[in-house]
C-alpha positions in Angstrom: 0.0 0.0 0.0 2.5 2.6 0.9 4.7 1.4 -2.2 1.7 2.4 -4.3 1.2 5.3 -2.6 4.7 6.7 -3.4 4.4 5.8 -6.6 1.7 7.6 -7.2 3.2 10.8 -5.3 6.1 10.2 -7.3 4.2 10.1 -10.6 2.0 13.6 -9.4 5.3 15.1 -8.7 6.6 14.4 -12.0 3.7 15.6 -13.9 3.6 19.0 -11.9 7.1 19.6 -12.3 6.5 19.2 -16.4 3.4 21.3 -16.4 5.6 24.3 -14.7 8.3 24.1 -16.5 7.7 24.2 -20.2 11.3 23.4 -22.1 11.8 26.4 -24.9 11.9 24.9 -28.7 15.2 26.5 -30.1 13.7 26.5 -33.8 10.9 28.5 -32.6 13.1 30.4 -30.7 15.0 31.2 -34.0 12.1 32.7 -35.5 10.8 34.7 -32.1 14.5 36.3 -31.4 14.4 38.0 -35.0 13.4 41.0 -33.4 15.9 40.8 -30.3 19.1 40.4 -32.8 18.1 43.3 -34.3 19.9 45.1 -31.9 21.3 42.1 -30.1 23.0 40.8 -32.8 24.8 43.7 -34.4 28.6 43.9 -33.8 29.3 47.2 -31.4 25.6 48.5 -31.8 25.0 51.3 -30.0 21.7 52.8 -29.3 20.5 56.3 -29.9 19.5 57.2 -26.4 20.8 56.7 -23.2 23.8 55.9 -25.4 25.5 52.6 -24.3 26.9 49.2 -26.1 23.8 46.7 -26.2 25.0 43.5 -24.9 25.3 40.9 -27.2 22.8 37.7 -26.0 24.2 34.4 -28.0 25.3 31.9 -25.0 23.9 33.6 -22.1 22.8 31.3 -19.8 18.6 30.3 -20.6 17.5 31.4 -17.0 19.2 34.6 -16.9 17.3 35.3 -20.4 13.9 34.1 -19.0 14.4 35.9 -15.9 14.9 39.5 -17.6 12.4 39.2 -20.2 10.1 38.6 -17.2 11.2 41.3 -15.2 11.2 43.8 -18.6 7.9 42.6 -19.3 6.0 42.5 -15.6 8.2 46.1 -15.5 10.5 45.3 -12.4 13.3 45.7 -14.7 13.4 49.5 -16.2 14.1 49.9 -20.2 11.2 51.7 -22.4 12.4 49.8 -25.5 13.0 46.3 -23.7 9.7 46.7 -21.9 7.4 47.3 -24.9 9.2 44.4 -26.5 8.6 42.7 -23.3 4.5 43.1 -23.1 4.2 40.6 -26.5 5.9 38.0 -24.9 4.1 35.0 -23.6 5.8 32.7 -21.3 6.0 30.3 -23.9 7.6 32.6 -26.0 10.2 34.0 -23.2 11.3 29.7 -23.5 11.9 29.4 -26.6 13.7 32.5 -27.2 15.9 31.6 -24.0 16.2 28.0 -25.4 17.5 29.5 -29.1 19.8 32.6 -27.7 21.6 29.3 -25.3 22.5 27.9 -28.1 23.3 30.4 -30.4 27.2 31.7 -30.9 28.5 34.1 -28.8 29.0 36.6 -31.0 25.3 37.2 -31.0 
């Protein structure tokens, strides 16, 4: 009886920790980060105003990614530009753009 029990806790467990956290699809990714390479992905881009040196994004680690695009989007992280960019993002879509800028070269 308690055998089954665990097994079942076990198999609850599992399903939750699925459910919460969806993995990003890199190929969809690809196509959802056009926008962010824009800018991201231009060798010593600059922006017009507060000038500064965008930081490149190919490599970074996928939970720093997630974790700022939620922060610019919710608007606990301050940037007008990253923000609005931000508001169009589902969580879904904050995955698989972490999933595709983890794996793409550093450079971008």
């Amino acid at each position: 009886m308690l055998t089954a029990r665990r097994a079942v806790l076990a198999a609850l467990a599992t399903a939750f920790a699925t459910s919460v956290s969806a993995a990003g699809d890199v190929e969809a990714g690809r196509i959802k980060a056009n926008t962010c390479m824009g800018c991201h992905g231009i060798p010593n881009y600059t922006n017009a105003y507060p000038t500064y040196r965008v930081p490149k994004l190919g490599g970074q680690h996928p939970e720093y990614i997630k974790a700022a695009l939620k922060d610019y989007r919710d608007g606990k992280r301050q940037h007008t530009t990253m923000h609005a960019q931000g508001l169009s993002l589902s969580d879904q879509d904050i995955e698989d753009i972490a999933a595709y800028i983890a794996k793409a070269p550093a450079h971008q």
